[in-house]
Structure formats: structure tokens, C-alpha cells
C-alpha positions in Angstrom: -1.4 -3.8 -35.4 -0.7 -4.0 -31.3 -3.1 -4.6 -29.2 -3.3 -1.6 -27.0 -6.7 -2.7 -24.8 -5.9 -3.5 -21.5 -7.5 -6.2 -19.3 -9.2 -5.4 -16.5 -7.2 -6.9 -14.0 -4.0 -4.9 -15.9 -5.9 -1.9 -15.5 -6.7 -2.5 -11.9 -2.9 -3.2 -11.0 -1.6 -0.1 -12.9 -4.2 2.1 -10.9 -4.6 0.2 -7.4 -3.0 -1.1 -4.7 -3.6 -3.5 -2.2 -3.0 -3.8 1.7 -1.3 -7.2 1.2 1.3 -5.2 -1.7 1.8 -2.2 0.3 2.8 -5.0 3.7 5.0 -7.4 1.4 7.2 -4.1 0.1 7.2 -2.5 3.7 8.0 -5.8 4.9 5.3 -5.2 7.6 2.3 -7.3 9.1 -1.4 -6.2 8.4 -1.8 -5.4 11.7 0.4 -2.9 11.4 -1.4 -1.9 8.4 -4.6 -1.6 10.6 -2.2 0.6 13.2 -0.5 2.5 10.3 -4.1 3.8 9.0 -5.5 4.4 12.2 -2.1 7.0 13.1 -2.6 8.7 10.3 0.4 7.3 8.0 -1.9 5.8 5.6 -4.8 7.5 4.1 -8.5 6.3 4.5 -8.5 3.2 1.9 -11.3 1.9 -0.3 -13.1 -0.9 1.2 -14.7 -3.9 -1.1 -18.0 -4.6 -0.4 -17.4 -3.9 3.5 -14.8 -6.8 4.0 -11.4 -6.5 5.2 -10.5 -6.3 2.0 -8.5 -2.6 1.7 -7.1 -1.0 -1.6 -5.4 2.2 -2.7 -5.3 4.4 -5.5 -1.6 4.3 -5.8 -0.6 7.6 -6.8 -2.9 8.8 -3.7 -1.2 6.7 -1.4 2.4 6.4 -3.0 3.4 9.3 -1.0 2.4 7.8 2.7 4.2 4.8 1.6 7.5 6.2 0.4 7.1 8.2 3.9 6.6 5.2 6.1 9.3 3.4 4.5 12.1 5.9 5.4 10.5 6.2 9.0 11.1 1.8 8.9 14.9 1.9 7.3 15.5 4.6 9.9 14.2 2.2 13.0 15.6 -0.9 11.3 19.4 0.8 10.8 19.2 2.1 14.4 18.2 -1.3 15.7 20.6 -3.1 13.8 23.4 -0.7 13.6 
């Protein structure tokens, strides 16, 4: 019989995502995470315990992401093209 439990931490990464994922695949500092929310291209994230510690519900904010991307290949292939 397969084990079909998941740990928590699996759990977490299939539902949630963090600031530091979303910057690393948008290839983007956290400052401009910090700017992105603020403009309105991220939704209001869930803060840990009041830190600077920022996560997502990823099929919440999948949409914002996929958005913000095309908005950075855009800039990028105008910049570079």
C-alpha cells in the first residue's frame, strides 16, 4: 500500500508561496516585491507572525504573477531588442 499522507512541509509547498519563490522566478529583487504589492500587482500577502516574512496562496496569487511576468518579458525584450 502507498503512502498517500503528505508532510507538512509538502503540504505547505503545494498550497503556498513565498516572496523569495515568486522574486527567484520573476528574476526580481524583494524590493521590488515590496514596490509590486504596494502598486497593486501583487495581492495583500499573509504575513508570519508580523515579520517580513510574506507568503501566498498560490492559486490566489498565480494570476498577479503570470501578469507581472509578461509586463517584465515585455520591458526586458524592448530593452534588449
Amino acid at each position: 500500500m502507498t503512502d498517500v499522507t503528505q508532510t507538512a512541509q509538502a503540504r505547505f509547498d503545494t498550497n503556498y508561496i513565498t516572496s523569495t519563490e515568486i522574486a527567484n522566478e520573476l528574476q526580481v529583487s524583494r524590493t521590488a516585491l515590496v514596490n509590486a504589492r504596494h502598486r497593486g500587482l501583487l495581492p495583500a500577502p499573509i504575513v508570519v507572525n508580523g515579520t517580513n516574512i510574506y507568503i501566498w496562496e498560490r492559486v490566489q496569487v498565480r494570476p498577479f504573477v503570470d501578469a507581472w511576468k509578461l509586463i517584465l518579458n515585455v520591458r526586458r525584450t524592448v530593452k534588449n531588442g
